[in-house]
PDB file of N, H, CA, C and O in Angstrom:
ATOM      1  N   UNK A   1     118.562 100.414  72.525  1.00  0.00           N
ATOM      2  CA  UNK A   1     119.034  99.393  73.466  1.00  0.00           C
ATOM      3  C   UNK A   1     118.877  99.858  74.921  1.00  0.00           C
ATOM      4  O   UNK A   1     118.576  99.271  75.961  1.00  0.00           O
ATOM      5  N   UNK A   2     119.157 100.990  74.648  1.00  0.00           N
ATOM      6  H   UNK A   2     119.401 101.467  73.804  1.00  0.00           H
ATOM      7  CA  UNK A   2     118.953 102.090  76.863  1.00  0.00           C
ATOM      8  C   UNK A   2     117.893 101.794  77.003  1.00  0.00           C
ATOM      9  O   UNK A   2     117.808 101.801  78.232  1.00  0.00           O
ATOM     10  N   UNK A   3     116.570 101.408  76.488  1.00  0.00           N
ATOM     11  H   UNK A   3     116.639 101.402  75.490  1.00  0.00           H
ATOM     12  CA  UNK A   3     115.364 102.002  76.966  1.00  0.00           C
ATOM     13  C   UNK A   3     114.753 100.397  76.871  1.00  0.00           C
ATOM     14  O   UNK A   3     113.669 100.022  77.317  1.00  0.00           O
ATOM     15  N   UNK A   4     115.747  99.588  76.177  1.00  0.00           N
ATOM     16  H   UNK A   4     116.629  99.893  75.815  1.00  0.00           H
ATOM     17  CA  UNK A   4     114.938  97.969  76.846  1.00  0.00           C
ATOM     18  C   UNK A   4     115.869  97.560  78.058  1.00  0.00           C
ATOM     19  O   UNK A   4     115.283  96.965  78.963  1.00  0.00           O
ATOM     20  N   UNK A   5     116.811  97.714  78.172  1.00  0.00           N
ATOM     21  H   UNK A   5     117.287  98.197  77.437  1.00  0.00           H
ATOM     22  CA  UNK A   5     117.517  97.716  79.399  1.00  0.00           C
ATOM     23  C   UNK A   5     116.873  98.356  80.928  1.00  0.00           C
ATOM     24  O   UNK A   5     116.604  97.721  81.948  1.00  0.00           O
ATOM     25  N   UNK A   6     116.753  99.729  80.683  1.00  0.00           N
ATOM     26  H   UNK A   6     116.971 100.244  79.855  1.00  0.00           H
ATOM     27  CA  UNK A   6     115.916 100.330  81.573  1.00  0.00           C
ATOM     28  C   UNK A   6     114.162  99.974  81.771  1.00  0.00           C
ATOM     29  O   UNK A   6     113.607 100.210  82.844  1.00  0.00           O
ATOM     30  N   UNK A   7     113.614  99.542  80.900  1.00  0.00           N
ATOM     31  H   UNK A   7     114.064  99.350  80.028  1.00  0.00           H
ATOM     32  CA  UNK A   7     112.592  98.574  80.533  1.00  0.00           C
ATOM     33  C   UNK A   7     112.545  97.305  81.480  1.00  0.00           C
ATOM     34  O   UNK A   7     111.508  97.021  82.079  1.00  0.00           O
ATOM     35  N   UNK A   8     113.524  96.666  81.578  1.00  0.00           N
ATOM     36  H   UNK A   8     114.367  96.897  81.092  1.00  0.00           H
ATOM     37  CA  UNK A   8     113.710  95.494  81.971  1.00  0.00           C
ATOM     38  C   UNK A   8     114.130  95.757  83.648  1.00  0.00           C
ATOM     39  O   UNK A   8     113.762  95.009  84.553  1.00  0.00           O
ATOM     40  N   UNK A   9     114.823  96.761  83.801  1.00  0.00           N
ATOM     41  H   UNK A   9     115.122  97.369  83.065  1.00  0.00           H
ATOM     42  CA  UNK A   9     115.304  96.942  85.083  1.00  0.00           C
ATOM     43  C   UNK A   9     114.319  97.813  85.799  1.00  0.00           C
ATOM     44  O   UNK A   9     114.448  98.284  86.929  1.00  0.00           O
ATOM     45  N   UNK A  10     113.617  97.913  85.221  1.00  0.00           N
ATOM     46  H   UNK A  10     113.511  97.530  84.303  1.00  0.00           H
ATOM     47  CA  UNK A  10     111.831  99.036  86.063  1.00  0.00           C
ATOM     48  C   UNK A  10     111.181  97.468  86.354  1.00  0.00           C
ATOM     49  O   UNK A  10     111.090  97.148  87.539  1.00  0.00           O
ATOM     50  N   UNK A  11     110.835  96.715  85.560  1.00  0.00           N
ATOM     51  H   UNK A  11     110.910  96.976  84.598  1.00  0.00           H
ATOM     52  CA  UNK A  11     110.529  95.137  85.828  1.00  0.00           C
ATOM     53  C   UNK A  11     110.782  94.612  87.147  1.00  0.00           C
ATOM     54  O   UNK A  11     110.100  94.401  88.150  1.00  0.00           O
ATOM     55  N   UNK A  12     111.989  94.471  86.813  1.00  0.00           N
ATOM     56  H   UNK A  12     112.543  94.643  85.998  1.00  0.00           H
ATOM     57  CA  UNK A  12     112.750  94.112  88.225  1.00  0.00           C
ATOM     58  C   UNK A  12     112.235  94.759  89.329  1.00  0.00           C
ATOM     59  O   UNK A  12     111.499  94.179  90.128  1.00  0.00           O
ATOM     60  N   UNK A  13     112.649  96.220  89.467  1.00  0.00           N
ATOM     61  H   UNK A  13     113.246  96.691  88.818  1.00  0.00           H
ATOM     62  CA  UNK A  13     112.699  96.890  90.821  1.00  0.00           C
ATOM     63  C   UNK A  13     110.554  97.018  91.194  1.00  0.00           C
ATOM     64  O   UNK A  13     110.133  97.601  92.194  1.00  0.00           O
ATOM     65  N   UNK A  14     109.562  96.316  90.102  1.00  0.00           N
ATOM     66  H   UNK A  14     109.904  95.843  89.290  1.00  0.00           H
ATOM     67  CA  UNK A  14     108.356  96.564  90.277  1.00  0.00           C
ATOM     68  C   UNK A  14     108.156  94.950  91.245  1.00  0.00           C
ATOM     69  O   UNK A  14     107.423  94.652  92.189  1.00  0.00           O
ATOM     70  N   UNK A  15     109.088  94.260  90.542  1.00  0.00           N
ATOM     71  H   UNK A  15     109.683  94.502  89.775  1.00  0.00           H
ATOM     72  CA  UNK A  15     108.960  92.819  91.695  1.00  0.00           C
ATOM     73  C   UNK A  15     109.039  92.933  92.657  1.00  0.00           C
ATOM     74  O   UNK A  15     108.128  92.786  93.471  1.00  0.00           O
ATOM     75  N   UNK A  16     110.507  93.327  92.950  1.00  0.00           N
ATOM     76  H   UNK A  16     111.247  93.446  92.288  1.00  0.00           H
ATOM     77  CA  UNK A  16     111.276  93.179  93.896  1.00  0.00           C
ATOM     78  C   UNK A  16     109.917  94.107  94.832  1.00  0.00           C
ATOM     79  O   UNK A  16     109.278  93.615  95.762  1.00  0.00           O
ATOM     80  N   UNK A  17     109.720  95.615  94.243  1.00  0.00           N
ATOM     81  H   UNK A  17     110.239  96.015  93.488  1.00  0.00           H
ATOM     82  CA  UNK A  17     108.898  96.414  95.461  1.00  0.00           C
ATOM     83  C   UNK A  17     107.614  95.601  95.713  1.00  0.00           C
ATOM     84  O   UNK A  17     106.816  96.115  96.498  1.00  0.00           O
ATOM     85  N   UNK A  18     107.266  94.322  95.128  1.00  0.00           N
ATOM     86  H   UNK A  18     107.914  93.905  94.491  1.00  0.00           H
ATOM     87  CA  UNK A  18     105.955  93.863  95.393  1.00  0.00           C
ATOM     88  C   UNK A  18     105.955  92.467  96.367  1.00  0.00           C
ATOM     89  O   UNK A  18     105.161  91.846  97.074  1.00  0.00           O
ATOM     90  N   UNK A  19     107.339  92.391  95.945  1.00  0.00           N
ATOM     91  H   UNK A  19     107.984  92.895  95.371  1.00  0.00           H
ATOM     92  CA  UNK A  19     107.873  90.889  97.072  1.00  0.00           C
ATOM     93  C   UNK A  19     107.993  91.714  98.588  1.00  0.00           C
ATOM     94  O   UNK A  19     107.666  91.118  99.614  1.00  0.00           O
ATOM     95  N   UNK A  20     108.516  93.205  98.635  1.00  0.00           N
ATOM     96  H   UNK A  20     108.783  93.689  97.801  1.00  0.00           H
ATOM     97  CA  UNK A  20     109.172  93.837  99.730  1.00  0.00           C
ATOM     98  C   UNK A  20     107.491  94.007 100.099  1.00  0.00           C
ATOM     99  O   UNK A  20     107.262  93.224 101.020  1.00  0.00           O
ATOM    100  N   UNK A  21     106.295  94.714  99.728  1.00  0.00           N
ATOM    101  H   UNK A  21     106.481  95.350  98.980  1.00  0.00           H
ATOM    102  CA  UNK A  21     105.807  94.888 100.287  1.00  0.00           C
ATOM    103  C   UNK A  21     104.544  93.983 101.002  1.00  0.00           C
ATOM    104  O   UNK A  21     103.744  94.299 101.882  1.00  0.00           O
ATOM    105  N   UNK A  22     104.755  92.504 100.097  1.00  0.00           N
ATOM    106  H   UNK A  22     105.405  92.248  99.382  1.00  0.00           H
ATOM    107  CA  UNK A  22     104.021  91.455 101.018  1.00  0.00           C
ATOM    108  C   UNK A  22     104.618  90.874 102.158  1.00  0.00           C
ATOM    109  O   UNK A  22     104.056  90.500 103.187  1.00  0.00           O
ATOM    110  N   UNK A  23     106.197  90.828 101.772  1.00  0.00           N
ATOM    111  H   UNK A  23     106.653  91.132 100.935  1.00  0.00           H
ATOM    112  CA  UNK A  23     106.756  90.274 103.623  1.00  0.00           C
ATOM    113  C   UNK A  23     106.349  91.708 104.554  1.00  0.00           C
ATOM    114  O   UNK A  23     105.575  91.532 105.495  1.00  0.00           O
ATOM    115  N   UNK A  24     106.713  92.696 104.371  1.00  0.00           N
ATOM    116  H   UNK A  24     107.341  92.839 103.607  1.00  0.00           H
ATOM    117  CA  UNK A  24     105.671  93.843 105.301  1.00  0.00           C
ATOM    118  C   UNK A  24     104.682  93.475 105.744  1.00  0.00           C
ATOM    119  O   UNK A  24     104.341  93.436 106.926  1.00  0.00           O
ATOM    120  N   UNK A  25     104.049  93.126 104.693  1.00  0.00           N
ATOM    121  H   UNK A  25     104.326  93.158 103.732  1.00  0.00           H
ATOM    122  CA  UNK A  25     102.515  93.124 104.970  1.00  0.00           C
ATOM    123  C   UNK A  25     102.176  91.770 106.202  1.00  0.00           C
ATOM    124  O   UNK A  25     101.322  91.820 107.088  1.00  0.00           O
ATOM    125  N   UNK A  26     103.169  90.573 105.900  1.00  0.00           N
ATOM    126  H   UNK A  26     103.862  90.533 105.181  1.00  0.00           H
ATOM    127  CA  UNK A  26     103.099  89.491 106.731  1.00  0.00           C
ATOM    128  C   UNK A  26     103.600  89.998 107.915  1.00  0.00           C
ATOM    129  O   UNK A  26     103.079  89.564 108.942  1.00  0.00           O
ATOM    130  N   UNK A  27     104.663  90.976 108.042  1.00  0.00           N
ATOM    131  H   UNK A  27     105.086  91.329 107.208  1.00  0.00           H
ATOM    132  CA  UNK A  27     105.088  91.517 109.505  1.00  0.00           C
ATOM    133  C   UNK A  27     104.262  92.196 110.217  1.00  0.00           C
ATOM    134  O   UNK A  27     104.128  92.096 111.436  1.00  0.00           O
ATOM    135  N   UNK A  28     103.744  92.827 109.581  1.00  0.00           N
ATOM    136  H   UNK A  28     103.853  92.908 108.590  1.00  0.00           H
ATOM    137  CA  UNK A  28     102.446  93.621 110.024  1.00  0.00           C
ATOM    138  C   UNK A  28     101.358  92.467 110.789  1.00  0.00           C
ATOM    139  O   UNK A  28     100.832  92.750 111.865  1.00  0.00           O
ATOM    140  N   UNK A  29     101.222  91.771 110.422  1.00  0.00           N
ATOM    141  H   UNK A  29     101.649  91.541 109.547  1.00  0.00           H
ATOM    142  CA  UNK A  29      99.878  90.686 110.065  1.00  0.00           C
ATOM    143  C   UNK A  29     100.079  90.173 111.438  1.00  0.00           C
ATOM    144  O   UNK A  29      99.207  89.952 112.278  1.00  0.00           O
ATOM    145  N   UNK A  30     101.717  89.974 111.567  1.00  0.00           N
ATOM    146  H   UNK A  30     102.425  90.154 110.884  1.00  0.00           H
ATOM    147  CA  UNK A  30     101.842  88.658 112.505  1.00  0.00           C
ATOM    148  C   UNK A  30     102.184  89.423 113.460  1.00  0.00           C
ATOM    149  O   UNK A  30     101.917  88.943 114.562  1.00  0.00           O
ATOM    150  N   UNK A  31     102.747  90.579 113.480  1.00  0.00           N
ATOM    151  H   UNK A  31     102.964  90.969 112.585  1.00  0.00           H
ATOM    152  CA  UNK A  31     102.635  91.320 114.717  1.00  0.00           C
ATOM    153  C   UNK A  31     101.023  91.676 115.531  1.00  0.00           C
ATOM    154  O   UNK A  31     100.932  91.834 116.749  1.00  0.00           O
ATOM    155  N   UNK A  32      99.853  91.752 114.577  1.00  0.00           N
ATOM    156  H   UNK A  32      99.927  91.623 113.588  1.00  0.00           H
ATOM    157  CA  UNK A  32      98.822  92.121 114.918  1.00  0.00           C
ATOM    158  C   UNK A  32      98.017  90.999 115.855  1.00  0.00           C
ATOM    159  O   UNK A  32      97.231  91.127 116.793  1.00  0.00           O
ATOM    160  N   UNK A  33      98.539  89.913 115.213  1.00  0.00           N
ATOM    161  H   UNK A  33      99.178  89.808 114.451  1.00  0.00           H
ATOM    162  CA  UNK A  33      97.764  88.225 115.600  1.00  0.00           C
ATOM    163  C   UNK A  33      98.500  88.020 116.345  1.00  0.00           C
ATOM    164  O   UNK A  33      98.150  86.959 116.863  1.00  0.00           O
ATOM    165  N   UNK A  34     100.122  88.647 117.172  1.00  0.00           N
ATOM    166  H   UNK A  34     100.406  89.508 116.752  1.00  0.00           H
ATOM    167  CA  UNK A  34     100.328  88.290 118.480  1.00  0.00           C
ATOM    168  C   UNK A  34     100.148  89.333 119.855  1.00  0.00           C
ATOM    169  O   UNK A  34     100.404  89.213 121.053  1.00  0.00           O
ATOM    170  N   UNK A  35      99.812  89.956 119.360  1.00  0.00           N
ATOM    171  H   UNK A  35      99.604  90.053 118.387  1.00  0.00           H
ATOM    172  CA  UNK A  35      99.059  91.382 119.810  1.00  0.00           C
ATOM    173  C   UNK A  35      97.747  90.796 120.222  1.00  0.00           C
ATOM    174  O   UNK A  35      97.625  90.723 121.445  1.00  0.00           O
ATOM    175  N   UNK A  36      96.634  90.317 119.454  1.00  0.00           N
ATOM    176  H   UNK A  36      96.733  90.377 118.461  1.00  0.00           H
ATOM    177  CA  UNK A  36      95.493  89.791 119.736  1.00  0.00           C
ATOM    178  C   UNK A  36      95.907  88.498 120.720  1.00  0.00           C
ATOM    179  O   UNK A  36      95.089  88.124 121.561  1.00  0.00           O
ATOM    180  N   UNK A  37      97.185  87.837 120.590  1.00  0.00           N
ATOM    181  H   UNK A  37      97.849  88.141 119.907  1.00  0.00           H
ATOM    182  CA  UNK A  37      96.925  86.604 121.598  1.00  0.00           C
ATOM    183  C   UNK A  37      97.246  86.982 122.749  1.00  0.00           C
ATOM    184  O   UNK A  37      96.728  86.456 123.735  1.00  0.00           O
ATOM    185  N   UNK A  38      98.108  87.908 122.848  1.00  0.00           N
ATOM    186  H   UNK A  38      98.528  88.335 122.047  1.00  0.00           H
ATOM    187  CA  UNK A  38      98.808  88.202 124.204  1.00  0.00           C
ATOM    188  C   UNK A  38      97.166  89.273 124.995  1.00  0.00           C
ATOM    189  O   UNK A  38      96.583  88.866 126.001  1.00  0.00           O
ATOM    190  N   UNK A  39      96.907  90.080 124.532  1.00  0.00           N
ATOM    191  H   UNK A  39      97.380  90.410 123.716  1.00  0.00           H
ATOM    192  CA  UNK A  39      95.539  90.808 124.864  1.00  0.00           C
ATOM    193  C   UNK A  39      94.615  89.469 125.595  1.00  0.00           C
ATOM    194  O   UNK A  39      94.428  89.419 126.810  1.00  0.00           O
ATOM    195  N   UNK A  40      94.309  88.861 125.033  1.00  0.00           N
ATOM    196  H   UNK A  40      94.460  88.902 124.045  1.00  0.00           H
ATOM    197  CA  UNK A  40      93.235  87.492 125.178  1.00  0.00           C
ATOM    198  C   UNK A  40      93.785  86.947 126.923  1.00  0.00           C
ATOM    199  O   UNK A  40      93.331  86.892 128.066  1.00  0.00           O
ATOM    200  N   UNK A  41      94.753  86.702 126.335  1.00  0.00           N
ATOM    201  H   UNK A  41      95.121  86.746 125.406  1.00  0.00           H
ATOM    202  CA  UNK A  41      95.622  86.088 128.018  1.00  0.00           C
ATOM    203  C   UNK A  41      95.801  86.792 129.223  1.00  0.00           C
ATOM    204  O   UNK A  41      96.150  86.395 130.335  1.00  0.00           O
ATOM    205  N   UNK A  42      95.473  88.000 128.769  1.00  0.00           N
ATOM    206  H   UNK A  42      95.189  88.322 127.865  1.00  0.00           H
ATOM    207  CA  UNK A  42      95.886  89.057 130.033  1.00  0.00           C
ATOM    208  C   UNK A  42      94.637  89.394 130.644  1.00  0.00           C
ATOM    209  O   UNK A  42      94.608  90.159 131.608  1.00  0.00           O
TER     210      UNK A  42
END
């Protein structure tokens, strides 16, 4: 029973680290594309 529990909760924390690392990835993104607009204007 420990090892489908822990099974299930490695699941979880593999989401969760894959949801965490696409909003990153969008922070990243959108910091870069206002970086490029502000550069352009100056």
């Amino acid at each position: 029973m420990m090892q489908l529990d822990q099974a299930k909760r490695l699941k979880e924390l593999e989401k969760e680290n894959a949801r965490l690392k696409r909003l990153l990835a969008d922070e990243i993104l959108g910091k870069e594309l206002l970086k490029e607009a502000l550069e352009k204007k100056l």
